[in-house]
N, C-alpha and C positions, 0 to 999 in steps of 0.2 A: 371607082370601086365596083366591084363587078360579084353579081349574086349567082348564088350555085346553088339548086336545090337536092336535095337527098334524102335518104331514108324516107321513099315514099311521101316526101312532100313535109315530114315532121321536123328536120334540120334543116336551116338555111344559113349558109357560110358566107359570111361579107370581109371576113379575114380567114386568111389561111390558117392562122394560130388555131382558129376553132375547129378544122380536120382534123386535127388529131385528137379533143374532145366528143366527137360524136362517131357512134357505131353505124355502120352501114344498115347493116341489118337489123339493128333495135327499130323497134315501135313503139309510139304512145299506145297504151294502156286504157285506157278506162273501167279502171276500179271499183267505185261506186259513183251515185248518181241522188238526185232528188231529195237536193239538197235547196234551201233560198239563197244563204251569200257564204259557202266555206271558207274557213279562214283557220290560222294560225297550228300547221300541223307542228308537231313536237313525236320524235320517236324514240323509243326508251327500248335500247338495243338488249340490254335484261332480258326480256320478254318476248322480243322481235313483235311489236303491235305500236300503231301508230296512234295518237289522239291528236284529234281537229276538233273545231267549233262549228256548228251551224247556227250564225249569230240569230238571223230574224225566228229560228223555230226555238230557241233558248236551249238548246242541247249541245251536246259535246258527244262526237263518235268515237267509234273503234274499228281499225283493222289488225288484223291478227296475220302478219305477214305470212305466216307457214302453212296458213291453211286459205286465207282469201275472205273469211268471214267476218263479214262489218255488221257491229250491234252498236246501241247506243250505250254511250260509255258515262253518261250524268246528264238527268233532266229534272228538273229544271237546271241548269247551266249560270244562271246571272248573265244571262246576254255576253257569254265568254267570247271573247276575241282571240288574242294574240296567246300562245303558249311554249313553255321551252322545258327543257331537262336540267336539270342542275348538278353541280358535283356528287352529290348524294345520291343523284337516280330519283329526286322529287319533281312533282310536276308544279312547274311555278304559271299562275291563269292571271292573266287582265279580266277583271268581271266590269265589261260595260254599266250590267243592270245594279253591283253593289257600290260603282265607280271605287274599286280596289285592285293591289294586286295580292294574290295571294299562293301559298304553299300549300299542296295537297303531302299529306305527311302517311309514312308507311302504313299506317295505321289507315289511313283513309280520313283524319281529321282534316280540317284546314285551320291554317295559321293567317292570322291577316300579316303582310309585309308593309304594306303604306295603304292610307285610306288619305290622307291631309295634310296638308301644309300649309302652317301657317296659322293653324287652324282651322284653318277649310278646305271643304272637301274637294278632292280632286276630279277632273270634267269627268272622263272614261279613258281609262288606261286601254292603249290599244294594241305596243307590241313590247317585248320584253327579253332581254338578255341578262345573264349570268357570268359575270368574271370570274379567272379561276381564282383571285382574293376573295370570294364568297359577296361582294359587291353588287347589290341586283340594278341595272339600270332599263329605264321603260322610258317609253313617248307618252304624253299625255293631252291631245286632240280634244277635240269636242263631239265628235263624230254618235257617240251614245247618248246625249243628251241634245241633239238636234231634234230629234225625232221619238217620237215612241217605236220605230222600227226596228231600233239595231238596241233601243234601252231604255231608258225612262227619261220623256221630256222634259228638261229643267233648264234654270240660267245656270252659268258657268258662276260659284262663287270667285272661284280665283280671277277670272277674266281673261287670262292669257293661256296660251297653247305653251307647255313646257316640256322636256327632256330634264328628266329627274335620276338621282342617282339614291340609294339605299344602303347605309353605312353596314358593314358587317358583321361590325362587332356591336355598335349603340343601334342598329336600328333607326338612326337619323335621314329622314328624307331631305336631299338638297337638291339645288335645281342645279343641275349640267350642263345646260346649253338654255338660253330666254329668247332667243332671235328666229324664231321657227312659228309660220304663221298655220300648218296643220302638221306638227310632225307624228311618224308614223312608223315606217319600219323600221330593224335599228339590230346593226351584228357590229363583232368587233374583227380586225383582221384577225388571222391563228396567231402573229405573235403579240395581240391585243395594244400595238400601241398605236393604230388607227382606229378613231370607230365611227363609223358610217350609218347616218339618219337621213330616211326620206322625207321628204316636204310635200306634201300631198293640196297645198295650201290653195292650188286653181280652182278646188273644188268650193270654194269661198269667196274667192276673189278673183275677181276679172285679171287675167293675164297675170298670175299668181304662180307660185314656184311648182312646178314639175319637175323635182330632181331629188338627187342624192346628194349630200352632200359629208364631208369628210372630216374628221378634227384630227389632232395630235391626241395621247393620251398620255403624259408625264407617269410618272411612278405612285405619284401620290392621289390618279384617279381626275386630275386637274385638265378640261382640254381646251388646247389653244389654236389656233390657225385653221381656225374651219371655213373652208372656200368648198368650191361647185367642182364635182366629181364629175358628173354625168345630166345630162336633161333628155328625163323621156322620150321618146319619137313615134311611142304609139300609146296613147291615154294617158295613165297616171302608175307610177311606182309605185307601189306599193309592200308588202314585206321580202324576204331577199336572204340567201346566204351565203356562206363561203365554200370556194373548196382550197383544199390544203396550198396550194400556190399563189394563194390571196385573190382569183378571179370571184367575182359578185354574178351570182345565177339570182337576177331577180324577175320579179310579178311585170308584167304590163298590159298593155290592150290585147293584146294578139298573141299574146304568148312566156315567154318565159326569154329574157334578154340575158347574154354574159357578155360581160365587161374586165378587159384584161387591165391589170392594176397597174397600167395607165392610165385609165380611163376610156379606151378606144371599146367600141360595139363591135365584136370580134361575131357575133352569130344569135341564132336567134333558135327556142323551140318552138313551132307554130301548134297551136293550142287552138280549138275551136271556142272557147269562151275567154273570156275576161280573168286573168289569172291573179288573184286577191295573195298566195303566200304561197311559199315553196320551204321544202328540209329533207336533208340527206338523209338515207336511212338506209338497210340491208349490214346482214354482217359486218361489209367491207364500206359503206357508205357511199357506196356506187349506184346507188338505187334512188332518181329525184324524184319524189314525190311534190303532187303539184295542186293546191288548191283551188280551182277555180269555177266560182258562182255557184253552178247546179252540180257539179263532180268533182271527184277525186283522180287523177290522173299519177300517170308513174311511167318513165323510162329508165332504163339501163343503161351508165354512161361508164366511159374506158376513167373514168375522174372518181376522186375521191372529196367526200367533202371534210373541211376541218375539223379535226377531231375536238369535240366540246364538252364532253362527260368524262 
């Protein structure tokens, strides 16, 4: 396999499929900055303005695509993580610090969606998708309650790392996947009957899962045949999404990986930091915004990403 670099050093081609993906002429971006660990953008094409989290400062930003203007968009935040759009145009939040996930409603209320199971409370909800059955599903890690850093230090009453699902109609939280020792980022293919959760679990365990991995998803939400999509090749996976031809644009050490829905590392965005989340965003959804550590980044791709609102 033979590497090509381009766009000034920002695209690196290890399959040909990924040429026709990336613009000669586009550049990364650097958007905003000074930030401790960004995470989980969500963009509400409504409005053309993006919202992310900056977990360790407990805020939640804003960019205002049409004009470039970043303020902060909720502080205190709950140690916000992961966030998404919903069919409604609602912003649906993992709160590390309430270990919840929750609905920010038109109004600006918030609704809680899952806090427990079981009757006990869940570790810290870290990333979250939206089926179009109105079905919320999220990873739920320990990652906020390790530390007072990212949330409030506690034991895990549940004990295990789950992938939780949220009925639509009862409001019932079930567990969708038990066999995941730090699961993490988590999208569905565009025609939702693959959905794909990262393992983040090395960051626990010596020689621990670095990967994505993949399930079936039946009609009635049930998944089955979940095997190994992909294993990182530079640090850890992290959050990830689609574009409309089921390629996975996710997080890594170095940048921003796509993986053609085979599974093959068809190219790569080189990114100067540690990229923690990515989400399509601009009119056309050709604009990838990209979370990572201290900034917010943004390129212009000839790609569109899966339309999810």
């Amino acid at each position: 396999m033979t590497e090509n670099r381009m766009t000034a050093n920002t695209a690196l081609v290890l399959d040909e499929r990924f040429r026709r993906l990336v613009i000669s002429s586009a550049r990364l971006e650097k958007l905003a900055e000074g930030f401790r660990w960004a995470e989980g953008p969500a963009y509400f094409p409504a409005g053309r303005y993006l919202v992310w989290s900056d977990i360790p400062n407990d805020r939640m930003m804003r960019l205002d695509e049409t004009s470039g203007h970043v303020s902060v968009f909720r502080q205190p935040a709950a140690y916000s993580n992961g966030n998404t759009v919903d069919r409604q145009g609602r912003l649906v939040t993992c709160e590390h610090g309430n270990r919840r996930v929750t609905r920010t409603e038109h109004d600006g209320s918030i609704t809680v969606l899952a806090s427990h199971y079981g009757g006990k409370r869940l570790n810290s909800p870290n990333d979250v998708v939206v089926r179009s059955d109105g079905s919320i599903w999220f990873s739920d890690p320990a990652y906020g309650i390790d530390s007072d850093y990212e949330g409030h230090k506690a034991e895990s009453e549940i004990g295990a790392c789950h992938v939780y699902r949220v009925d639509p109609q009862t409001g019932a939280v079930t567990i969708a996947a038990d066999d995941f020792v730090r699961p993490n980022g988590i999208a569905f293919s565009p025609d939702e009957k693959r959905l794909y959760v990262a393992d983040t679990g090395a960051t626990h365990v010596e020689d621990g899962p670095r990967h994505i991995r993949v399930f079936d998803v039946d009609r009635d939400g049930k998944l089955t045949d979940g095997r190994v999509f992909a294993v990182c090749t530079a640090g850890l996976f992290d959050g990830f999404r689609l574009d409309e031809a089921g390629r996975i644009w996710t997080s890594a050490g170095d940048g921003v990986h796509c993986y053609d829905p085979d599974g093959t590392l068809i190219g790569k965005i080189l990114v100067p930091e540690v990229v923690a989340n990515v989400a399509f965003g601009g009119p056309k959804r050709n604009r990838l915004y990209i979370c990572a550590t201290t900034s917010l980044y943004a390129i212009m791709l000839p790609v569109n990403g899966a339309k999810t609102v």
